[in-house]
C-alpha positions as CSV (number, residue, x, y, z in Angstrom):
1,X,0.0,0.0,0.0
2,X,1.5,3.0,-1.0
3,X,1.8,6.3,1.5
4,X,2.0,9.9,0.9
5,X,4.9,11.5,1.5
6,X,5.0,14.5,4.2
7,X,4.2,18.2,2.8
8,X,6.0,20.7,4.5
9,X,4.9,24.6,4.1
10,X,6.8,27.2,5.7
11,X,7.8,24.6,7.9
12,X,4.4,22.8,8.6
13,X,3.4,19.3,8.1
14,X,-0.2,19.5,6.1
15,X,-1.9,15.6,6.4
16,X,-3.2,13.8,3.3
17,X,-7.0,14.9,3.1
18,X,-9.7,12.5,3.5
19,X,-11.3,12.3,0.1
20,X,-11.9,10.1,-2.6
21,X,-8.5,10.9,-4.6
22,X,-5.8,8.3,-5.4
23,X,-2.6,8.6,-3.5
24,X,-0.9,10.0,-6.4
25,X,-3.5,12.9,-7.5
26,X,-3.0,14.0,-3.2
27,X,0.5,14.1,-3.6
28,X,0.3,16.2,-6.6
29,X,-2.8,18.2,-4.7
30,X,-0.3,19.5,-2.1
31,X,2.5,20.2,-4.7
32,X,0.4,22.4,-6.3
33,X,-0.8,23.8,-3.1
34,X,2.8,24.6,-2.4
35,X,3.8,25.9,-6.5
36,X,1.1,28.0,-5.3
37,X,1.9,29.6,-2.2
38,X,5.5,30.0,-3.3
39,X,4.5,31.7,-6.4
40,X,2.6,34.2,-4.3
41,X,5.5,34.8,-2.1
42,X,7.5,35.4,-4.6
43,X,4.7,38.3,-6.2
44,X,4.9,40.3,-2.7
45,X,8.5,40.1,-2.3
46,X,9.6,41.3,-5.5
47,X,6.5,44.1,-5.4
48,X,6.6,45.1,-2.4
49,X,9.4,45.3,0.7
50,X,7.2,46.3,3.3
51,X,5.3,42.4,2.6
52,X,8.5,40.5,1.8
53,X,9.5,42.0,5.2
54,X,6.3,40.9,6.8
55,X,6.6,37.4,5.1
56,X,9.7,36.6,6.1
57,X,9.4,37.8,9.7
58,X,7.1,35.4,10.0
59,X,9.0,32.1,8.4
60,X,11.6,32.9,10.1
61,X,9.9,32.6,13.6
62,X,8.4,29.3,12.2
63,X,5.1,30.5,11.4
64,X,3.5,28.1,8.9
65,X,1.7,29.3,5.8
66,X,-0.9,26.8,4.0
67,X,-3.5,26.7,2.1
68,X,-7.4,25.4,3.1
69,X,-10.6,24.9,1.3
70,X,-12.3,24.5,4.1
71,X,-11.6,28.4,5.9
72,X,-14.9,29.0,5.6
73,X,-15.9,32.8,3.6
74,X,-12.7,34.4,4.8
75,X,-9.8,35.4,2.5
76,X,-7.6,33.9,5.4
77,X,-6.8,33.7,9.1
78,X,-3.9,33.4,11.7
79,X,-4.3,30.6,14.3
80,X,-1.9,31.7,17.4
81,X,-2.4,28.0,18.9
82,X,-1.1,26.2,15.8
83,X,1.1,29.2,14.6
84,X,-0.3,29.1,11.4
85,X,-1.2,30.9,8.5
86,X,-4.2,29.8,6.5
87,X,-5.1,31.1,2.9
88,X,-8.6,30.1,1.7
89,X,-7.3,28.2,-1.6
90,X,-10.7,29.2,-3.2
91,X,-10.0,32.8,-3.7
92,X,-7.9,34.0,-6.7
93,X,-4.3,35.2,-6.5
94,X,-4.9,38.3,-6.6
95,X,-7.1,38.9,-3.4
96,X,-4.7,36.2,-1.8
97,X,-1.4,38.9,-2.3
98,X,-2.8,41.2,0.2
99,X,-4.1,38.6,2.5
100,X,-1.4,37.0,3.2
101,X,0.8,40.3,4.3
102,X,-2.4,41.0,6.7
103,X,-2.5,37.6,8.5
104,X,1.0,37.0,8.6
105,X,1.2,41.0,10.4
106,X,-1.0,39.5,12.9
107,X,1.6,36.6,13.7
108,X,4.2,39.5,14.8
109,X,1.4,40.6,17.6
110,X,1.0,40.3,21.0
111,X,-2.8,40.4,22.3
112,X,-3.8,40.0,25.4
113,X,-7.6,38.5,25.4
114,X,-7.4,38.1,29.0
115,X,-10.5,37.9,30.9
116,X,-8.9,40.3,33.7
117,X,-9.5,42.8,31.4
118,X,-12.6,45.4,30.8
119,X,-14.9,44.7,27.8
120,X,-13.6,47.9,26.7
121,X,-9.9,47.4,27.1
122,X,-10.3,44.4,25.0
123,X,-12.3,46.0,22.2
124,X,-9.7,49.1,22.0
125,X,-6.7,46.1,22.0
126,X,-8.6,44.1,19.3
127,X,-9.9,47.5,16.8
128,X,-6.1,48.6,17.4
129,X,-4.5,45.4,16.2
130,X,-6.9,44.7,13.3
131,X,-6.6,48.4,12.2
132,X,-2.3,47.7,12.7
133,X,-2.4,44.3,10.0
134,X,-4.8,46.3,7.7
135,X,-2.5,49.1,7.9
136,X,0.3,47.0,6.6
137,X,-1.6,45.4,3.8
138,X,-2.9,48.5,3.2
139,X,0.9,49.7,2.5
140,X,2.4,46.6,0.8
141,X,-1.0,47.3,-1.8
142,X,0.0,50.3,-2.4
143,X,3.7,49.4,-3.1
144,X,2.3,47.0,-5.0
145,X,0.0,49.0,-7.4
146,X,2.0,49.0,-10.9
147,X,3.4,45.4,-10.7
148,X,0.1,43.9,-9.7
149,X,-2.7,46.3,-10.2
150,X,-5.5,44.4,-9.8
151,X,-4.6,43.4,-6.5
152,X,-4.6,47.5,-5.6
153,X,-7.8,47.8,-7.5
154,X,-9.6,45.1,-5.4
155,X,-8.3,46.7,-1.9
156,X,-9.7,49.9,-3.0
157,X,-12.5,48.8,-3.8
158,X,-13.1,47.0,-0.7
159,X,-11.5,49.6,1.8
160,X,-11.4,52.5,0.0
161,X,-11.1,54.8,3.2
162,X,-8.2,53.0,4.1
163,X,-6.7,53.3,0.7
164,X,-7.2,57.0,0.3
165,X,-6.0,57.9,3.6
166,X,-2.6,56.3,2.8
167,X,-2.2,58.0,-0.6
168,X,-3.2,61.5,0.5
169,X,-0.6,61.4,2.9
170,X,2.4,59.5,1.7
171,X,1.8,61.3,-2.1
172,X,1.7,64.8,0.0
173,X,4.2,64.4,2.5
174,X,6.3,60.6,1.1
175,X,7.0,59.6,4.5
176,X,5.8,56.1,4.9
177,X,5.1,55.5,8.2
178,X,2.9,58.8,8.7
179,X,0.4,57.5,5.6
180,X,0.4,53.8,7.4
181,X,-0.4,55.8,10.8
182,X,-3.4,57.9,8.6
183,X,-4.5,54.3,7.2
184,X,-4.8,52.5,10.3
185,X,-6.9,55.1,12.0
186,X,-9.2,55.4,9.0
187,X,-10.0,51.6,9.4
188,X,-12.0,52.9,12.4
189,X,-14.4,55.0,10.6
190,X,-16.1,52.2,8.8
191,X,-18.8,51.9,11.7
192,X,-20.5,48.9,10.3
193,X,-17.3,47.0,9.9
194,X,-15.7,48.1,13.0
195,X,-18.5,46.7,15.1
196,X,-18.2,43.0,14.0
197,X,-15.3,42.6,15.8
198,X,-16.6,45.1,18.7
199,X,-19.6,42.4,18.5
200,X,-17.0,39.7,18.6
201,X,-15.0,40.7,21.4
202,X,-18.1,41.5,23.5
203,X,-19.1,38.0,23.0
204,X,-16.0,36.6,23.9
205,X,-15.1,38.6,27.3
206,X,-18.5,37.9,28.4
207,X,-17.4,34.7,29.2
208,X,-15.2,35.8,32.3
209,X,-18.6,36.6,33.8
210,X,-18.0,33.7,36.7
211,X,-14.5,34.5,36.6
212,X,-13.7,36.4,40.3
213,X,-10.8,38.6,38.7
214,X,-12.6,39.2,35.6
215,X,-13.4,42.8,33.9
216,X,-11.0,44.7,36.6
217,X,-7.7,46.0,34.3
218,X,-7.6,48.6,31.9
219,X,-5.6,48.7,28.6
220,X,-4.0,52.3,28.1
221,X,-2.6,53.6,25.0
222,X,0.8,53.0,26.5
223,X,0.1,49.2,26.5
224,X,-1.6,50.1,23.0
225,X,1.2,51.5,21.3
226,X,3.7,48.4,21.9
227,X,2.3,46.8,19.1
228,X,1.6,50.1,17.0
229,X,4.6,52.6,18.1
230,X,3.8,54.5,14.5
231,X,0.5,55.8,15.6
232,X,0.6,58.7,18.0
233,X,-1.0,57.4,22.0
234,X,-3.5,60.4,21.9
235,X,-5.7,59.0,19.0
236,X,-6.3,56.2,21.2
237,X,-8.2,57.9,23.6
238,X,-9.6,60.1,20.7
239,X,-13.2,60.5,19.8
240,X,-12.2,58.8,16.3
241,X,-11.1,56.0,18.2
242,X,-13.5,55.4,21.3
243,X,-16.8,55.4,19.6
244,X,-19.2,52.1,20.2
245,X,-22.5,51.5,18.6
246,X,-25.6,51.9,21.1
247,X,-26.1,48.3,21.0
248,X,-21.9,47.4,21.8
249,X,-22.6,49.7,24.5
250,X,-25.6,47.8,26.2
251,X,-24.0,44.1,25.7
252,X,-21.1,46.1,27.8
253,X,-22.8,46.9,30.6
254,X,-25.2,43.8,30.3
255,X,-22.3,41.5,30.3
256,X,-19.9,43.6,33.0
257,X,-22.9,44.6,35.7
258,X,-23.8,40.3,35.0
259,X,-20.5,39.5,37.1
260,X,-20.8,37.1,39.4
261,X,-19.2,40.1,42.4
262,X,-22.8,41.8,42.1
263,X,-24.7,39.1,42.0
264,X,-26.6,39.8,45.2
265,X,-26.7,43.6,43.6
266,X,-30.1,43.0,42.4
267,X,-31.9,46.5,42.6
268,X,-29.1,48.3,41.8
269,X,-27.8,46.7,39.5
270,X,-28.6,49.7,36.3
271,X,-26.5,52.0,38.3
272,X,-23.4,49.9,38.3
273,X,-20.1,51.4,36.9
274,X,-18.8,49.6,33.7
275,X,-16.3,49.7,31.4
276,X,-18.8,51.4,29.0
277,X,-18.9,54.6,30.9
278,X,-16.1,55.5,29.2
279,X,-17.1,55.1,25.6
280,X,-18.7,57.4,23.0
281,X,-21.8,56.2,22.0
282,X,-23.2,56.4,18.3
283,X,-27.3,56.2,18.1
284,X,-28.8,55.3,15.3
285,X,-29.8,58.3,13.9
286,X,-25.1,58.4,13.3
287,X,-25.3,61.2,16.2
288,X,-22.1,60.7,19.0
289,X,-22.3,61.3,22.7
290,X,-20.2,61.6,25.0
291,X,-19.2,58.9,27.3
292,X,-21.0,58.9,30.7
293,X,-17.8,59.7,32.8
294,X,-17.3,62.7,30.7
295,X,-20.8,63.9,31.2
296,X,-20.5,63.5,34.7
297,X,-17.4,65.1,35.7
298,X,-18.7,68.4,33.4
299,X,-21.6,68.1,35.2
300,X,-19.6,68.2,38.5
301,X,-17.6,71.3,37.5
302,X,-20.7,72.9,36.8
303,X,-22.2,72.1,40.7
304,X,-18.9,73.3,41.9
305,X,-19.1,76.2,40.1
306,X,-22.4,76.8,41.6
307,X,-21.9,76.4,44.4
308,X,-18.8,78.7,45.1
309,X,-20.5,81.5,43.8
């Protein structure tokens, strides 16, 4: 009975499917899966350094890079437990250049995503690290326009803001790491997009409800700016950068005041303090408010005030 020999991709071993082929036509499967990837490699690396740079970081810290039908709709996703890469084989090429500078980015990161931690302190690390790999794809794109333009024309088209705001500023001023600093706080505006993973972490920190130490640390933009030292630490505290959905806002305090530490705060419960007292809220009518903290120390000044007159 004949085997199949061991793939290795960027240093991972990728089993012989379960399917109906013959042992040959795997074999040749995964050799093709690997003419493939190294192909694409090869396209970033000679189109753009900031990707080769990106790419490399990552093989060399043994970070493996594959390919998967099965990745569900995504383009592609990093796996921190498996230190893997994985490209959705189904897309073309040319969406699969820029994909694979963005997930292997988010092999050079650091998160957290520790239930000791605020709902909010995990959404503001999770928005700043997604906005950080876009920001890099973002820029190997754009170095990437004339030698493979329709791999520039689909980013655009799919994050235009993100596009535009690196162009503007590195045509105007050619200083590369400014225009990736005005691209990664443009991937905030996009509301709608920007709350799936708000929706996302919510979901997932609401876990550490029974958890005694959960929801009590912050993350400040010096802990931020580790992992993003080309953005400046006041946008993190920004307007731009604090704003939540009405609903993101509500699963906050639903999920923090649901602690197991007030459980036997029954009545009072709506008046506990949560992390989303500090967040800007966006109705649905697209208006922004102020967080509730900020509200309330203006609205101290003002008794103060009055009172010392």
């Amino acid at each position: 009975m004949s085997t199949v020999a061991p793939i290795f991709i960027g240093g991972a071993f990728i089993p012989p499917a379960v399917s109906t082929l013959s042992e040959e036509e795997k074999l040749l499967k995964e050799q093709k899966r690997e003419e493939r990837l190294n192909k694409l490699i090869e396209r970033v690396s000679k189109s753009s350094p900031i990707g080769k740079r990106v790419i490399e970081s990552a093989l060399e810290r043994g970070i493996s890079i594959c390919f998967d039908s099965e990745n569900d709709n995504t383009l592609g996703k990093y796996i921190p437990s498996m230190e893997c890469v994985i490209l959705n084989e189904k897309y073309p090429d040319d969406k699969l250049l820029s994909t694979i500078v963005h997930e292997c980015r988010h092999s050079e990161q650091k998160p957290v995503k520790d239930h000791t931690y605020t709902i909010l302190a995990g959404a503001r690390e999770t928005r700043a690290l997604e906005a950080d790999a876009m920001a890099h794809e973002c820029a190997a794109v754009y170095q990437m326009r004339k030698t493979e333009p329709e791999t520039y024309k689909l980013f655009k088209q799919r994050h235009t803001g993100i596009m535009l705001a690196y162009e503007n500023s590195f045509e105007k001023e050619k200083d590369e790491k400014k225009a990736k600093s005005e691209a990664f706080k443009a991937w905030y505006d996009d509301a709608s997009y920007v709350e799936l993973y708000d929706r996302g972490i919510v979901e997932f920190m609401a876990m550490g409800s029974m958890y005694s130490g959960g929801y009590k640390n912050d993350m400040p933009a010096e802990k931020l700016i580790e992992n993003v030292d080309y953005v400046e630490k006041s946008f993190f505290d920004s307007k731009r950068a604090m704003t939540f959905s009405e609903k993101v806002v509500k699963e906050t305090q639903k999920a923090e005041r649901g602690h197991i530490r007030h459980l036997l705060n029954i009545f009072g419960r709506n008046k506990i303090k949560t992390s989303a007292d500090d967040m800007y809220v966006r109705k649905q009518d697209g208006s922004v408010s102020s967080p509730k903290n900020k509200q309330d120390a203006i609205m101290k000044k003002m008794l103060m005030a009055e009172a010392g007159r």
